[in-house]
N, C-alpha and C positions, 0 to 999 in steps of 0.2 A: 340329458333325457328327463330327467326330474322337473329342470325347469321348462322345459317344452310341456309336460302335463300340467302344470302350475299354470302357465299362459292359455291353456285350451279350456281347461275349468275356470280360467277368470273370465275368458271371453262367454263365454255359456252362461256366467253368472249376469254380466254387462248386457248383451243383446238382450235381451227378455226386458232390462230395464230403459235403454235406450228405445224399444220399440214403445213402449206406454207411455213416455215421456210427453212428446207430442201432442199426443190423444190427450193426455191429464192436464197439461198446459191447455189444451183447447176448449176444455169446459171449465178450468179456471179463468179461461180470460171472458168466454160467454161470461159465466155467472159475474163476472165485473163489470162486463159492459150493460147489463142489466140493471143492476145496481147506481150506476151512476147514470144512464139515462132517468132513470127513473129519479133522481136526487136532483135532477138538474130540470126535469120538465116543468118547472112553475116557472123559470131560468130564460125558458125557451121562448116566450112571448116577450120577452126584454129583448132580447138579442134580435130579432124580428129582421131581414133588413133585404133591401131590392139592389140589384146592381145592374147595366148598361155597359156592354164594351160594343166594339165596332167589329163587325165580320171582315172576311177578307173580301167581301163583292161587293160591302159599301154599306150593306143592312144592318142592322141592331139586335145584338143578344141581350136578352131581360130574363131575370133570374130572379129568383126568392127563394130566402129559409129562414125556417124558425118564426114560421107562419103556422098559426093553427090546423091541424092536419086534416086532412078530407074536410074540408071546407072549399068553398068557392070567395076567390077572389076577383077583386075587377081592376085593371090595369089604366088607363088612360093617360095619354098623350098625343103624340104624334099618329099614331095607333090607341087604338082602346077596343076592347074586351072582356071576354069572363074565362077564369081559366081555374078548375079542379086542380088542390095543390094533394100530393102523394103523401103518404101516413108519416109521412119525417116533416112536413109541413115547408115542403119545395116546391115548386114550380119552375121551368125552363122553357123559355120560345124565344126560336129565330126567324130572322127573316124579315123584322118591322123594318118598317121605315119611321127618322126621327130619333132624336136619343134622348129625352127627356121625356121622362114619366113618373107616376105617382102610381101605387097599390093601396085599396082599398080593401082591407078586411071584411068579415061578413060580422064584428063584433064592433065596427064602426072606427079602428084607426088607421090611420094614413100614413105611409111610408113617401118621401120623394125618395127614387134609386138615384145611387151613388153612379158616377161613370168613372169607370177602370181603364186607367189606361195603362198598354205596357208601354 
């Protein structure tokens, strides 16, 4: 009987901690990812880079990140274009025809995309 109370007051102790846990992990990991995005965004114009794989209908997927964010870039190749990159400095389009291209920043550098293949 004693030890039945013992277990019921540890569990009473435990849940209360096991419930916060999550939540406190969750703004310790925000606050890190904050932290190192921000450590690494000078980082992020090196890293720059376009890719090309092949859809399954025949067409071409072209990708970028680590492109200056809300900027417009311009694409050219087979296809060419101007395409608004999202505040992480991405852009995504499918459906080209052709699989070699080049991205042209709006700060004037040039990327040729890699082609990925699996």
């Amino acid at each position: 009987m004693n030890r039945t109370r013992r277990l019921a007051v540890l569990a009473l102790l435990v849940t209360p901690a096991l419930a916060v846990g999550p939540t406190m992990a969750a703004h310790a990991s925000t606050a890190t990812a904050t932290a190192t995005s921000t450590a690494t965004a000078p980082d992020a114009a090196n890293r720059a880079a376009c890719h090309v794989e092949t859809e399954s209908n025949g067409k071409y997927h072209l990708w970028g990140e680590g492109l200056p964010g809300g900027k417009e870039v311009t694409y050219s190749g087979s296809t060419s274009g101007t395409v608004r990159t999202d505040k992480s400095g991405g852009f995504d389009l499918g459906g080209l025809s052709g699989g070699k291209f080049t991205v042209k920043t709006s700060d004037g550098k040039k990327l040729t995309c890699a082609m990925v293949r699996y």
